[in-house]
C-alpha positions, 0 to 999 in steps of 0.5 A, a space after each residue: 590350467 588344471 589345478 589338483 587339491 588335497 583334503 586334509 584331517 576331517 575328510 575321512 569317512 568309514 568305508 573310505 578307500 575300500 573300493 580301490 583297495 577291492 578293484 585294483 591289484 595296484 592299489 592293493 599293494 599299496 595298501 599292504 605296504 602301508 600296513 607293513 610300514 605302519 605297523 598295524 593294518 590301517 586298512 581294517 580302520 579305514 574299512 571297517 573301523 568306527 567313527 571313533 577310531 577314524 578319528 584318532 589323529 595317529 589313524 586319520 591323518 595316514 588314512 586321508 594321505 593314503 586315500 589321497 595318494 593312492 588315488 592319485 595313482 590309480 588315476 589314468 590321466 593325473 597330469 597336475 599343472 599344479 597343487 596344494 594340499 590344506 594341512 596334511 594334504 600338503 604331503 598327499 600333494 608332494 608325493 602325488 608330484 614326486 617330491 616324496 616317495 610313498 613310502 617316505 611320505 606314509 612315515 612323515 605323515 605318521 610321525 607327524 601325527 603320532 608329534 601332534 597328537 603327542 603336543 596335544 595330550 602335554 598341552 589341552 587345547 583346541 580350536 573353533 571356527 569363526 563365522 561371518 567376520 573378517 579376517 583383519 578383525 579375527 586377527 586383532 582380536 586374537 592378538 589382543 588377548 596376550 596372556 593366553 595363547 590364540 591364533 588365527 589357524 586356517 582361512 578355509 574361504 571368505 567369512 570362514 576362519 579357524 582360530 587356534 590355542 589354548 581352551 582358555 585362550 579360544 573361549 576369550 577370543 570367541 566371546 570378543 568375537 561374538 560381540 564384534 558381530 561374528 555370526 557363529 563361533 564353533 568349537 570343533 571336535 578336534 584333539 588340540 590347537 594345530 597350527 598354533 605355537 602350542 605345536 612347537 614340539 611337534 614342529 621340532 620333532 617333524 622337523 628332525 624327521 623332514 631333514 632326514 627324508 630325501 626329497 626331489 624337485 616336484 613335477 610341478 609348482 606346489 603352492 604352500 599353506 604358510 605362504 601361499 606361494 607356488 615353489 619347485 625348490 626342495 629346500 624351500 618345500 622343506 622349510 615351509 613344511 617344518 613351519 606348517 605345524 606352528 603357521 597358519 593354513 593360508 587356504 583362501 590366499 592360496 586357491 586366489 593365487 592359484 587362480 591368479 597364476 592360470 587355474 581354472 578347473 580344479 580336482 579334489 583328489 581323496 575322501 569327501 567334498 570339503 574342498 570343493 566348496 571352499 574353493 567354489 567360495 573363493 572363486 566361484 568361476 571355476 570349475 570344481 571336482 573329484 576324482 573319477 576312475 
């Protein structure tokens, strides 16, 4: 069975979608319509922007889903059995599904990040990732620490996971974890402490916006980062996706139970490999790659 995954924030690179927008009459059009949805032309950032300007969670994360996306659609033989998406790339795997229109999926993508990096700005805060030390030990010592915020975030693969919450909060647990054998803590260069409770009011506000948008049922089983369990429901897809931005992204359990339920080839569909390395350390049998037009 054929698995396709999205990538989420992190994947984006300079130059990114440039060659669908040049080679494809489609997919042009569809950048253009994101440029009018957004309000200003994405398209230059992706194309020619800087690193820095790639980066801002209000560019980045509208940027991968329409990389993502379009993608999707310009590929001939896109006949998912299923997918997931880590973090944003739940909503690039919806609407490459149906469950979203294009453009109901760009404005979501966008009000989240505009609610993200709005919860960032009133709360300092960050993540780190967690090296070499598992998970039950990373989750103790998290929930060991009470009078600061800090969560386990992202199980990305085995002996790689991202904690999340405040500075504070991160720098306790990275020193416990560093003495409990974890070969590396590495603070990422990310705006704040996603998937944590200190989302809360971006949660709220996505959540609002979600309950307003129209969705149907997708064409196949999307397995979902707070649970990693597959569902066609909308109401379900729904209410896992207002509980992403404050739950944890359950990458490894997700990719296992994908395996599990038939997967054996999988296809990273948007910019960058990243995906396709952590699904090769959770299942090294499978089969892995990209997108090729």
């Amino acid at each position: 069975m054929k698995a396709y995954v999205f990538p989420g924030q992190g994947s984006q690179f300079k130059g990114m979608g440039k060659d669908l927008y040049d080679n494809s009459a489609s997919a042009k059009a569809l950048f253009e319509q994101a440029n009018e949805i957004l309000g200003f032309r994405i398209t230059d950032i992706m194309f020619e922007g800087t690193d820095e300007e790639l980066k801002q969670t209000k560019v980045t994360q509208p940027a991968i889903f329409l990389h993502s996306v379009i993608l999707a659609k310009e590929t001939a033989d896109f006949k998912p059995e299923m997918v997931a998406g880590h973090s944003l790339g739940e909503f690039s795997a919806l609407v490459s599904v149906g469950a979203l229109s294009f453009e109901d999926g760009l404005r979501l993508v966008s009000a989240r990040a505009l609610a993200m990096q709005k919860a960032c700005e009133n709360n300092p805060s960050t993540m780190a990732a967690v090296l070499n030390l598992s998970d039950e030990v990373i989750e103790e010592i998290c929930a060991a620490i009470t009078d600061e915020v800090v969560v386990a975030a992202n199980y990305n693969c085995p002996g790689q996971v991202v904690i999340s919450g405040s500075n504070e909060g991160v720098a306790k647990a990275g020193e416990k974890l560093k003495e409990a054998g974890a070969k590396r803590v590495l603070l990422l260069p990310v705006g704040g402490a996603f998937h944590s409770p200190l989302m809360e009011s971006a949660r709220e506000e996505l959540a609002a916006a979600i309950e307003a948008t129209h969705f149907e049922q997708p064409a196949c089983p999307i397995y979902q980062n707070v649970n990693a369990q597959p569902s066609t429901n909308v109401e379900t897809i729904k209410a896992n996706l207002i509980s992403q931005l404050t739950g944890a992204v359950r990458w490894t359990q997700s990719v296992r139970n994908m395996v599990e339920d038939g997967a054996t080839v999988f296809v990273e569909c948007g910019p960058g490999k990243v995906l396709q390395g952590l699904v090769k350390k959770i299942a090294p049998t499978v089969e892995t790659s990209g997108v090729s037009l």
